[in-house]
ROLO-29670 format. One record per residue (C-alpha): x, y negated, z. Coordinates in nm, 3 decimals, always signed. Layout:
# residues N
[[X; Y; Z]]
...
END
This chain:
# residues 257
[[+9.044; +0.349; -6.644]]
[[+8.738; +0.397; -6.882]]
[[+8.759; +0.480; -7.238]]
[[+8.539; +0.391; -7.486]]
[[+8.455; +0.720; -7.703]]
[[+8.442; +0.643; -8.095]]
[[+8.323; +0.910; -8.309]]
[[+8.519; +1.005; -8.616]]
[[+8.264; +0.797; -8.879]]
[[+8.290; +0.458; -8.684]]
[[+8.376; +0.159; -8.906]]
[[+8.700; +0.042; -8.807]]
[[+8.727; -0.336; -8.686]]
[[+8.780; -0.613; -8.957]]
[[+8.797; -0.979; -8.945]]
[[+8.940; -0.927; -8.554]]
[[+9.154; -1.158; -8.371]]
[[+9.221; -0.992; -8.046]]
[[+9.289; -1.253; -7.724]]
[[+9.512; -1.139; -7.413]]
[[+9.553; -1.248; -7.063]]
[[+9.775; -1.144; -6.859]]
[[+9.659; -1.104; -6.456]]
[[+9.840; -1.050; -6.107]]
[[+9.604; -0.933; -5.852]]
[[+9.682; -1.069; -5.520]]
[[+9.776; -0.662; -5.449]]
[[+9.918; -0.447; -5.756]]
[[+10.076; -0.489; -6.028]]
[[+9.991; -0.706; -6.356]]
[[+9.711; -0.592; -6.590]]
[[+9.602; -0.690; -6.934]]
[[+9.297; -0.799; -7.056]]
[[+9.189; -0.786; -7.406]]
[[+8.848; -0.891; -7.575]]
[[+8.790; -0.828; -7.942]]
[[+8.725; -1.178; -8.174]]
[[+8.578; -1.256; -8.476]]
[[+8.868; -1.435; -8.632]]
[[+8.745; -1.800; -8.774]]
[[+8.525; -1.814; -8.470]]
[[+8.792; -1.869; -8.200]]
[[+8.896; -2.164; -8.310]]
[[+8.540; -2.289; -8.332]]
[[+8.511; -2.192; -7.948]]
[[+8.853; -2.388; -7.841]]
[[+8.700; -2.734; -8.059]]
[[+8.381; -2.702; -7.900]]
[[+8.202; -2.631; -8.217]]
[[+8.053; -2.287; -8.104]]
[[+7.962; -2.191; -7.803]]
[[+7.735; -1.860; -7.821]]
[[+7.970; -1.580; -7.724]]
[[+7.764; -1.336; -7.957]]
[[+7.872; -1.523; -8.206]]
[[+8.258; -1.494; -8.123]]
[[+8.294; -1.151; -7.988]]
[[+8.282; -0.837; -8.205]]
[[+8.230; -0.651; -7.882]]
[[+8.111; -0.779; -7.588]]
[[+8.334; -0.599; -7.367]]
[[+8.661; -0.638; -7.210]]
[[+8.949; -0.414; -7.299]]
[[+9.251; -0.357; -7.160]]
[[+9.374; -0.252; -7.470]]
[[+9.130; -0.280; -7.803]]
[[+9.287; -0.077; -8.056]]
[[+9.217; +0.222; -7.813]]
[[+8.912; +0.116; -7.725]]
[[+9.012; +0.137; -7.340]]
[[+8.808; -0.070; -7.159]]
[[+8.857; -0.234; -6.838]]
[[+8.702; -0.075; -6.510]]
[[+8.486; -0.278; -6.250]]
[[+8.719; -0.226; -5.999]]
[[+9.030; -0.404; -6.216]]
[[+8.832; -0.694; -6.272]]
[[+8.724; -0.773; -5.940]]
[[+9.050; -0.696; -5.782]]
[[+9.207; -0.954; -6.087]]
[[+8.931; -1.185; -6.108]]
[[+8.764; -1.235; -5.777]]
[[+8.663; -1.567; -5.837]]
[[+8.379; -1.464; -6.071]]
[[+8.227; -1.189; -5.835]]
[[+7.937; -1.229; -5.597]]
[[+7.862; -0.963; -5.395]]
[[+7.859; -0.653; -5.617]]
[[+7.761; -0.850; -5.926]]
[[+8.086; -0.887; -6.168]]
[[+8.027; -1.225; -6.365]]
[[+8.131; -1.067; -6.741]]
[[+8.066; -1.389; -6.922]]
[[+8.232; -1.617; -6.717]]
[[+8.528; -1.367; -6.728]]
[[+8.539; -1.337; -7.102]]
[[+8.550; -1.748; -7.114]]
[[+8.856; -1.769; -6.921]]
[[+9.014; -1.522; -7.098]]
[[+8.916; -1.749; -7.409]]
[[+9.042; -2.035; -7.233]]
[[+9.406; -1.971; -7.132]]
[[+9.473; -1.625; -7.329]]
[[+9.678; -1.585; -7.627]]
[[+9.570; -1.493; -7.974]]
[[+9.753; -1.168; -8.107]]
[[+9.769; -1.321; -8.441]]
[[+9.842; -1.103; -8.765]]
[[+10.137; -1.127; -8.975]]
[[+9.950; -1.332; -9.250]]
[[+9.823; -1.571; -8.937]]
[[+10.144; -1.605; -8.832]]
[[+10.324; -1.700; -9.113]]
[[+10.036; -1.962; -9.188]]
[[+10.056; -2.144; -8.810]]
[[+10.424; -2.184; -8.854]]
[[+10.424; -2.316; -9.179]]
[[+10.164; -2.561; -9.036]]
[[+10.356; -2.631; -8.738]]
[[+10.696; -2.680; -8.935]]
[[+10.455; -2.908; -9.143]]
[[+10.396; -3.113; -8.871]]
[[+10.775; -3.124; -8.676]]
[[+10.873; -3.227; -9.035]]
[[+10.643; -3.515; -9.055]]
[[+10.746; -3.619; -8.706]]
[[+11.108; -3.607; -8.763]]
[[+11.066; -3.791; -9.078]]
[[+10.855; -4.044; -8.925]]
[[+11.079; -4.067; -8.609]]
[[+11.452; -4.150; -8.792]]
[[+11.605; -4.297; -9.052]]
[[+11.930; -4.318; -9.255]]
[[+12.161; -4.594; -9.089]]
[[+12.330; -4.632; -9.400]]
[[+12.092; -4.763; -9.621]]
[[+11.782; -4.812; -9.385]]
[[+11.506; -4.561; -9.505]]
[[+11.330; -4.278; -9.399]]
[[+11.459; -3.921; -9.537]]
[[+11.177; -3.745; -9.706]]
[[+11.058; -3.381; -9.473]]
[[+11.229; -3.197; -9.756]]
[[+11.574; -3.296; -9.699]]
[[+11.503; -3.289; -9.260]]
[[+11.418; -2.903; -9.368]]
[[+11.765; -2.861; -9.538]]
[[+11.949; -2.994; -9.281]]
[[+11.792; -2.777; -8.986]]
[[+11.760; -2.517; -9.191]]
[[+12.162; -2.507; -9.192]]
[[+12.132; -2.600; -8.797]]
[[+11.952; -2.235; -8.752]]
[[+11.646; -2.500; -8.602]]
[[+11.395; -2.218; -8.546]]
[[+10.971; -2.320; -8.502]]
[[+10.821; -2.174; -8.163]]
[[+10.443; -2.123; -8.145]]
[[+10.451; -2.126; -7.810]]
[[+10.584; -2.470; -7.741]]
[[+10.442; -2.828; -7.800]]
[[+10.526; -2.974; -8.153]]
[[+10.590; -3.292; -7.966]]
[[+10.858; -3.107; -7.818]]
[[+11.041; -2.951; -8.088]]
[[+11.014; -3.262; -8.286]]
[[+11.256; -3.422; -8.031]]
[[+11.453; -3.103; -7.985]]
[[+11.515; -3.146; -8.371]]
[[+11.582; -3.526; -8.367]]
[[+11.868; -3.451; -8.068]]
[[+12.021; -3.174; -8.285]]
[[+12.016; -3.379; -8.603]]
[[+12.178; -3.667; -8.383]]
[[+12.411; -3.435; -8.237]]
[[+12.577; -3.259; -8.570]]
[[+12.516; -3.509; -8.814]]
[[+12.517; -3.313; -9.108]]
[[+12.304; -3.615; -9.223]]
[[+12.367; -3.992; -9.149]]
[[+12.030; -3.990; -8.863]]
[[+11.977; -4.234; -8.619]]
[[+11.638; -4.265; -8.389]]
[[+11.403; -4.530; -8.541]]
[[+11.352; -4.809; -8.253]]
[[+11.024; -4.935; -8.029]]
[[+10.867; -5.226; -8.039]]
[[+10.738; -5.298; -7.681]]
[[+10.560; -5.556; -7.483]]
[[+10.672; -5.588; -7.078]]
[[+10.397; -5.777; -6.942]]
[[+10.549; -5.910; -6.557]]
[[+10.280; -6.007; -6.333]]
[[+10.507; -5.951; -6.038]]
[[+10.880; -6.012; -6.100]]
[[+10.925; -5.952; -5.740]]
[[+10.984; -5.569; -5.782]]
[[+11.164; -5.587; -6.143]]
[[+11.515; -5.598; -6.181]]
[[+11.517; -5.826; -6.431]]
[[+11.899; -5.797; -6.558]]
[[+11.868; -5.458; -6.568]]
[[+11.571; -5.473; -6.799]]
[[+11.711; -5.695; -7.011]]
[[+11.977; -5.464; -7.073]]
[[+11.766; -5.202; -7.199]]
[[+11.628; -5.457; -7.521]]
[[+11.819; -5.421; -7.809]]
[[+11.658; -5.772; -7.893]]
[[+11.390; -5.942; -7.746]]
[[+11.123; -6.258; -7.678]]
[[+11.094; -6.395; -7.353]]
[[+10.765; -6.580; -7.291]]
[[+10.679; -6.748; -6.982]]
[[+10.290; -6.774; -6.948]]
[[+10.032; -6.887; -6.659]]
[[+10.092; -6.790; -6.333]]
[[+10.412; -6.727; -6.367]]
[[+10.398; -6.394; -6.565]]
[[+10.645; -6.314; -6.801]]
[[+10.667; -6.139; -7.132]]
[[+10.895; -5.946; -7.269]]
[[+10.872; -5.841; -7.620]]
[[+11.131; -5.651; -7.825]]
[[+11.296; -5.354; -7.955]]
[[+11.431; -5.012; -7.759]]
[[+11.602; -4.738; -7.787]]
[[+11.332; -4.438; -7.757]]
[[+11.556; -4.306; -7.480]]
[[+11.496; -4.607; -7.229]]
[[+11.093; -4.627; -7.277]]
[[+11.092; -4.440; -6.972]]
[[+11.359; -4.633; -6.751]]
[[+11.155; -4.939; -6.886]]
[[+10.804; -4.817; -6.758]]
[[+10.973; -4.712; -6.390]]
[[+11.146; -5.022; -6.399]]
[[+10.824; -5.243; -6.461]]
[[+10.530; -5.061; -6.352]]
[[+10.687; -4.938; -6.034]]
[[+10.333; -4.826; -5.920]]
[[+10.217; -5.173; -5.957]]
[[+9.942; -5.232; -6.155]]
[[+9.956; -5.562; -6.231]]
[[+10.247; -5.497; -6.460]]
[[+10.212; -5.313; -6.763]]
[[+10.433; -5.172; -7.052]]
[[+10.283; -5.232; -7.448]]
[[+10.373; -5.024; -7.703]]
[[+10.351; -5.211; -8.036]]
[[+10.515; -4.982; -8.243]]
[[+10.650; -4.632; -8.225]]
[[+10.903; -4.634; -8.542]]
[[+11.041; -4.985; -8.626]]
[[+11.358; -5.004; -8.874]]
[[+11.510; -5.285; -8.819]]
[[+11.618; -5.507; -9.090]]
END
């Protein structure tokens, strides 16, 4: 394993956003890759707004571990990344990029306190956008959704989608009901081309209210409102791998008068 000797007057890195990936050879056991960032640059890199790896790296080197300046040996990285390696050559670059691509960013404290406050931001927003009050019809503000999960012990993941938490947050709020909270509805369009693979009752089931129309050829359309929680039955039950039928979405959050 090759270390990287810093004498006792070296600068110290600053401004450094360190990203890891984690590797299983196809023999032996899991190593760790680390490559030294400048910190606004990354995300420049991910948008597709820089591209010049001089520009993003503080070192252009691969670590296994950066803070001890322990670098990663030529034979680690062709036993972990063997797709990049022709002959005897080792393909650095086109290493360092897919350690860019699918590594994580070892973000400070300061960074991470400003990402979740963005994505708790954002899974507000959703929630608040997603629900309303049953009793009188309106949308709860993101301040009051933060009370009530707040009390729910509703903790933020940076790991996972905030798609994902938004609806793991809607379910909970549904679930307690610390807070009158009811989904908002969809407004779809079921556009029936062939009726011959649609089971019609059970479709008809799934509107809460709805507009049948009965156009040329013989397709039908079916416009009206659904629970969230059936937009997927709906799209098996009319698409069905046919083409010629199709599933609308008008409108994500309807309340309904």
């Amino acid at each position: 394993m090759a270390v990287i000797n810093q004498p006792n007057t070296q600068i110290k890195l600053t401004n450094v956003s360190i990203v890891k990936l984690k590797v299983t050879p196809v023999k032996g056991k899991k190593q760790q890759f680390e490559i030294a960032c400048y910190r606004n640059k990354i995300q420049d890199y991910k948008n597709g707004i820089e591209n010049d790896l001089d520009e993003i790296l503080q070192i252009n080197e691969i670590f296994h571990n950066v803070n001890k300046g322990v670098a990663a040996s030529n034979s680690t990285l062709k036993e972990c990344f063997p797709q990049f390696i022709q002959g005897n050559n080792i393909n650095k670059e086109k290493i360092i990029r897919e350690i860019l691509a699918k590594g994580e960013i070892n973000l400070t404290n300061l960074e991470r306190e400003h990402k979740l406050k963005n994505v708790n931001n954002e899974i507000l927003q959703l929630v608040s956008n997603k629900t309303i009050n049953p009793k009188n019809k309106k949308r709860y503000p993101p301040s009051i959704i933060y009370k009530a999960l707040t009390i729910l012990n509703f903790k933020v993941n940076l790991s996972q989608p905030v798609k994902i938490q938004s609806l793991n947050a809607i379910k909970l709020l549904i679930e307690k009901q610390i807070i009158p909270i009811k989904r908002c509805k969809m407004l779809i369009k079921a556009v029936i081309a062939n009726r011959e693979i649609v089971d019609l009752d059970r479709l008809s089931l799934l509107f809460i209210n709805k507009k049948i129309v009965q156009g040329v050829n013989d397709v039908i359309e079916v416009t009206g409102l659904i629970d969230p929680t059936a937009y997927r039955e709906v799209l098996k039950l009319v698409t069905n791998e046919e083409e010629k039928n199709i599933v609308q979405v008008l409108d994500m959050s309807v309340i309904e008068p």
